[in-house]
C-alpha positions as CSV (number, residue, x, y, z in Angstrom):
1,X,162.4,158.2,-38.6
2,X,161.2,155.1,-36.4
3,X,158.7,152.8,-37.2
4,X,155.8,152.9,-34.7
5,X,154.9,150.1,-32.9
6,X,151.4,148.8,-33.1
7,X,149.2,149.3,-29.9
8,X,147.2,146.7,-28.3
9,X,143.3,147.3,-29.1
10,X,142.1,147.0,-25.5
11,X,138.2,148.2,-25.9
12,X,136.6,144.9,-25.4
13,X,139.2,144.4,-22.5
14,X,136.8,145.9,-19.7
15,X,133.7,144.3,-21.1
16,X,135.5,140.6,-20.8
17,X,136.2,142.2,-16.8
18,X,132.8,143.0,-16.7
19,X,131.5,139.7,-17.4
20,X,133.8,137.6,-15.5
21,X,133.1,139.6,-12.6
22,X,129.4,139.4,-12.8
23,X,129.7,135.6,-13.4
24,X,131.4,135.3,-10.0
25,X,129.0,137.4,-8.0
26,X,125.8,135.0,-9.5
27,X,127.8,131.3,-8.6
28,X,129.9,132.1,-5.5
29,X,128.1,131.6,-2.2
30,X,128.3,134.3,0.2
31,X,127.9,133.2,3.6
32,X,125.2,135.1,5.8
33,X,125.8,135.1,9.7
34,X,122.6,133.3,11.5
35,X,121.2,135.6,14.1
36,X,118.7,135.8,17.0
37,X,116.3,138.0,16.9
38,X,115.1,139.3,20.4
39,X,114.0,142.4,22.0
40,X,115.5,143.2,25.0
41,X,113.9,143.4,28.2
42,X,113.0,147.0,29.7
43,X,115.8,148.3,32.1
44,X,114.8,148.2,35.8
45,X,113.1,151.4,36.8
46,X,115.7,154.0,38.6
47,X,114.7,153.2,42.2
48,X,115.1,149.4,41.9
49,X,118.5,148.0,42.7
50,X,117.9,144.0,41.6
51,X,115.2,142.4,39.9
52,X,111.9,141.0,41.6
53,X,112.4,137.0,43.1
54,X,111.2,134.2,40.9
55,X,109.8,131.4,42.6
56,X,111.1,128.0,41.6
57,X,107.8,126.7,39.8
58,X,107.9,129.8,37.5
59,X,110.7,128.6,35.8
60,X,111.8,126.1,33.6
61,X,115.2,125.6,33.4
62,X,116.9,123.9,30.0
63,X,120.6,123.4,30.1
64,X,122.8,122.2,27.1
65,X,125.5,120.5,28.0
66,X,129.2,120.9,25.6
67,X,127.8,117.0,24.1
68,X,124.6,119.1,22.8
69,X,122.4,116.9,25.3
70,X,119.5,118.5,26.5
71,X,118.1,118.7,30.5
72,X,114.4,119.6,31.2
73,X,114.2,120.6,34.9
74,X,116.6,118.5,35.6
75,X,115.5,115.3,33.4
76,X,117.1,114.4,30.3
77,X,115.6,115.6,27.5
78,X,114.9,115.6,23.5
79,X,115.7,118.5,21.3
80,X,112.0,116.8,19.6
81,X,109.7,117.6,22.6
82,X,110.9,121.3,24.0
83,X,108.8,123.0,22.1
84,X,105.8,120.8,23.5
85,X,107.5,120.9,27.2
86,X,107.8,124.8,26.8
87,X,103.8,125.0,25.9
88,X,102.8,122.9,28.3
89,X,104.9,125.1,31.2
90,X,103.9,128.4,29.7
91,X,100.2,127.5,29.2
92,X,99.9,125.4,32.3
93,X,96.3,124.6,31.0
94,X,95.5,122.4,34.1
95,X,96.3,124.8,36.6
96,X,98.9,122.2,38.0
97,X,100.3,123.6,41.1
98,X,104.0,122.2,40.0
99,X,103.4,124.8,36.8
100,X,104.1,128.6,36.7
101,X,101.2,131.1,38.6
102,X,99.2,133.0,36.4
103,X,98.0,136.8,37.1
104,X,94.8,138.2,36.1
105,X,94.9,140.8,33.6
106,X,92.7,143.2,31.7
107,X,94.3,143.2,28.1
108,X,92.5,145.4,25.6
109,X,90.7,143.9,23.0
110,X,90.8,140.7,24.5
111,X,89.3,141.1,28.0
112,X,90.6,139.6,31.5
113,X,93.3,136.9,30.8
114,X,95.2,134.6,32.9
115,X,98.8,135.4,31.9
116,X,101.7,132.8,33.0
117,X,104.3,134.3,35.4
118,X,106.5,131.6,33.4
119,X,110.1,131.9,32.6
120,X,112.1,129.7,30.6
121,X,116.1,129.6,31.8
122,X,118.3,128.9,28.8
123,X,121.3,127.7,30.1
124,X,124.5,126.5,28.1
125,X,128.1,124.9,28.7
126,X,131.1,126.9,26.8
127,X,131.4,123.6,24.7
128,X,127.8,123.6,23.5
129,X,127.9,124.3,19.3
130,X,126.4,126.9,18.2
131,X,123.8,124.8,15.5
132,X,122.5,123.0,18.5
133,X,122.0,127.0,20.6
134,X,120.2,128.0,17.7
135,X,118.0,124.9,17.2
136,X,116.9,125.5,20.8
137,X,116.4,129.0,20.6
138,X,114.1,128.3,17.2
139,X,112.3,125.4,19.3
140,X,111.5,128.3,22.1
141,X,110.6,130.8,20.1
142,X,108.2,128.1,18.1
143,X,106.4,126.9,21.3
144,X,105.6,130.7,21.8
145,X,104.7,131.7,18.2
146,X,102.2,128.6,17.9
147,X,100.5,129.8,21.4
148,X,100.7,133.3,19.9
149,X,99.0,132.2,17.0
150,X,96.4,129.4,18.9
151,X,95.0,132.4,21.0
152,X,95.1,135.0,17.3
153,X,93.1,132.2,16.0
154,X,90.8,131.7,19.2
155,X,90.1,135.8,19.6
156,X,90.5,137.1,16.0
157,X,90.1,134.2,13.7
158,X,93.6,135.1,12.1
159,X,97.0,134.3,12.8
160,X,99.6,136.2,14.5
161,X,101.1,137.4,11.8
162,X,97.9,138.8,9.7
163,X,96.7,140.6,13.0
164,X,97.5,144.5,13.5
165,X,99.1,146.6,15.3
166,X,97.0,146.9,18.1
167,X,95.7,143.4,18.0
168,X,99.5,141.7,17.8
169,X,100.1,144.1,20.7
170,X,97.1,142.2,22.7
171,X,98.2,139.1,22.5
172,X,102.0,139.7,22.9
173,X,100.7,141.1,26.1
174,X,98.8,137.8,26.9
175,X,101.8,135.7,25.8
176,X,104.9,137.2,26.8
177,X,108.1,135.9,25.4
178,X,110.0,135.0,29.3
179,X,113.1,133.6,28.3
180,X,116.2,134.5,29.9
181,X,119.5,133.3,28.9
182,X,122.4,132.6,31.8
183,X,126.3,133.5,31.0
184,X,128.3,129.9,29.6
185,X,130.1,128.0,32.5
186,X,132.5,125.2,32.0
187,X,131.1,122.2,33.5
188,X,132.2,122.0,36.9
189,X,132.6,125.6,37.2
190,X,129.9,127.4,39.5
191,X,128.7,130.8,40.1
């Protein structure tokens, strides 16, 4: 008769495949993709072929160029002052004439308002990088979130965040978020 041969004691094999594994879950990084998060606006109603006319003083138009260099209506601009530029369009607190219209409206819970007719056109060369999109994006959506929260404070004595339904529903009614994004050209290129 043959002699056996001895088997490998394998038991504390999957507990050493265990560990390993759960070491490099806890130290590896796993990249997350960066998002925007926006609501779409409402499709046009079925009887309505093209959307209303803007006039030119209700928009404010920031282009990025494929350098990352910012224009403001035309002037050169700093990533550092949108979000002030964009307030001061959207609020238009002097009621300059050069500054977007505002319409009367009755908003519950907070009364007749003067709400901006204010867009903002984002605009942006093929070339621009992404980081520098998103950092104007977040400086857009930061000039709207600090008015959001200037008129929470003014109406409810909260911010934005700690209001309710009903009451965030006010004031995103009073402050709308206008910003409408254009398709990438190639400098040069035109529409």
């Amino acid at each position: 008769m043959g002699r056996k041969t001895p088997g490998l004691n394998t038991s504390s094999m999957s507990d050493i495949s265990f560990l390993l594994l759960a070491f490099f879950l806890l130290v590896s990084n796993i990249n997350t993709d960066q998002g925007i998060a926006r609501r779409l606006p409402p499709p046009l109603p079925p009887n309505q072929e093209k959307p209303p006319e803007v006039k030119e003083r209700n928009i404010f138009v920031v282009k990025i160029n494929s350098k990352d260099r910012l224009l403001f209506n035309g002037e050169i601009g700093d990533i550092h002052d949108l979000k002030d530029r964009a307030k001061e369009f959207l609020g238009n607190p002097a009621n300059d004439p050069n500054l977007p219209e505002k319409i009367k409206m009755d908003i519950p819970m907070l009364g007749s308002m003067d709400v901006s007719k204010g867009i903002i056109s984002l605009q942006n060369d093929r070339g621009t990088s992404y980081d520098m999109y998103v950092a104007v994006q977040n400086e857009l959506q930061a000039a709207i979130i600090e008015m959001r929260n200037e008129l929470s404070q003014e109406k409810f004595g909260r911010k934005y965040v700690d209001l309710n339904v009903q009451q965030a529903e006010a004031i995103d009614q009073a402050i709308p978020i206008a910003i409408s994004e254009a398709e990438p050209t190639k400098v040069g290129e035109r529409k």
